[in-house]
Steps between C-alpha positions, in 0.01 A plus 500: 500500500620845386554735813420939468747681286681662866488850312210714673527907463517756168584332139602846316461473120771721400509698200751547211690816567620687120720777437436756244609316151313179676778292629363335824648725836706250700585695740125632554378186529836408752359760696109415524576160558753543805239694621237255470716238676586773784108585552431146590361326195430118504624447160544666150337463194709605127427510216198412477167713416594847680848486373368470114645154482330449152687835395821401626757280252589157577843674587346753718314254667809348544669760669246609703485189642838498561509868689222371673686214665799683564322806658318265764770258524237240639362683767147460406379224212459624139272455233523582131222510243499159255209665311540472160371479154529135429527185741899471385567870522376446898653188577814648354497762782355289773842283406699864543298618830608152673892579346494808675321376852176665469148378537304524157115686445360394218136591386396229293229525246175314553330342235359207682600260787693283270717727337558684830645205695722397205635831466546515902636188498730543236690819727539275783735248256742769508520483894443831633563633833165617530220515308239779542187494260409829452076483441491851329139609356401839566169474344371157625562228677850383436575110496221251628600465899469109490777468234710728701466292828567194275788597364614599884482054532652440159772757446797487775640837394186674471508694897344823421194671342470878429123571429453805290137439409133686483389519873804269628397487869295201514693310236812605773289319775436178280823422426640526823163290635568224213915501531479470878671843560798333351494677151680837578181754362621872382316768363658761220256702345247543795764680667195731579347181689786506747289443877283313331780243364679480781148423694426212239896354590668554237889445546663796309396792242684632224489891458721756317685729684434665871681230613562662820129516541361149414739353696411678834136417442574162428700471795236683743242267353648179576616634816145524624465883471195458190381871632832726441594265180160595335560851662846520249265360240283742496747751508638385119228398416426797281821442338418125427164575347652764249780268385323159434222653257679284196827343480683692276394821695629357804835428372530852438399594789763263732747608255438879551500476869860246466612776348369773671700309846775475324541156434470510096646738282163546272162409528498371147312161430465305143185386526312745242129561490495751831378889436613597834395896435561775757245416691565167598899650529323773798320258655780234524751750629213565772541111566820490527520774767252270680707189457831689599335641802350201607870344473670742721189460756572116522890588524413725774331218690122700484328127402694349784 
């Protein structure tokens, strides 16, 4: 019988930094990620969907990977993105993930039950590390829940589920009910859901940026102290509604406030599509005094 993933806390999905002629910032990213490990995070996740994995170069995949693992030096686990185009495109870097040491997150596409567990089955002949199955569906219900607990039995890599779904609460509650507790549950996109994740039991959550804040509220939460952790929630709050309207938006949005701290050198992100017009600029730089006063508050010990 598989025992809990031990990793409970923050799973930051770290963006891509990029310098003005679009070479990736190494030594922004060196920067945000030393200070994700210093804020207390349970883990890291890059590349993978907030770092524009499917933007990035097999090479810069590569060697982002590679900063990655030198930056945190093992000091919490790692996992990469294997999302890819094609089934031998991912397995290639599930194969390069495990080379390096680092967990792999793959979202894989669901046609039907069949084709899901061959494709699932088929990463976990290359013996990774770790396997988390990212159920990503922002506009229904993701991956039928039985065939997720199933695989849990069948696939000995397979430890970990991020649920990014349409109303992912309940779903949350039913995997944990059908895996025992023993599949390690976290939530990415309902970042906004925060109390009510933690109150369902989930074992980590994955947001972008304000490192310094999730993982105080995390760690008041499972400390018992529910009232002053939703108390910090509340307080960025604000910030988290503006910035999870649509993916792409909220890219540029983590990236603009990275940069605005200091961390990256531009806010610039590939992914096109975004009309981010001056007043969505205003109103983010009004976030991002929020989020930046809310950071020195909880390094000032107010949420204590």
């Amino acid at each position: 019988m598989k025992t809990l993933f031990p990793h409970i806390g923050v799973f930051p999905a770290v963006n891509t930094p990029f310098t003005e002629d679009d070479k990736i910032d190494f030594e922004g990213l060196q920067r945000h990620l030393e200070n994700a490990v210093e804020s207390g995070v349970a883990g890291i996740l890059m590349p993978v969907v907030a770092s524009e994995v499917l933007m990035l170069s097999a090479a810069e995949r590569r060697s982002v990977s590679a900063c990655v693992r030198e930056v945190v030096g093992g000091r919490v686990p790692v996992f990469g993105a294997g999302t890819a185009h094609s089934l031998e495109e991912c397995l290639a870097f599930v194969r390069e993930l495990t080379a390096f040491g680092a967990g792999c997150m793959v979202n894989i596409p669901y046609e039907n039950d069949a084709q899901y567990t061959a494709y699932a089955k088929a990463i976990d002949a290359q013996n990774p590390r770790c396997l988390m199955i990212q159920d990503y569906d922002l506009l229904g219900p993701g991956v039928p829940a039985p065939l997720l607990a199933k695989l849990y039995d069948e696939i000995e890599s397979y430890q970990c589920l991020k649920i990014e779904t349409q109303l992912p609460g309940p779903k949350m509650t039913q995997m944990l009910r059908e895996t025992g507790g023993r599949l390690h549950i976290s939530g990415g996109w309902c970042i906004t859901q925060y109390i009510e994740a933690l109150d369902r039991g989930v074992h980590g959550m994955v947001p972008t940026g304000m490192n310094e804040i999730f993982c105080k509220l995390d760690k008041l939460y499972r400390d018992g102290h529910r009232d002053k952790a939703n108390r910090l929630f509340l307080a960025v709050q604000p910030v988290i509604a503006f910035a999870n309207q649509q993916s792409t938006f909220s890219l540029y949005f983590y990236k603009r406030l990275l940069w605005k701290q200091g961390f990256y050198k531009t806010p610039r992100i590939r992914t096109g599509g975004l009309c981010f017009d001056e007043y969505f600029t205003r109103i983010a730089d009004e976030q991002i005094e929020r989020a930046l006063g809310v950071i020195a508050d909880v390094k000032a010990g107010k949420y204590d």
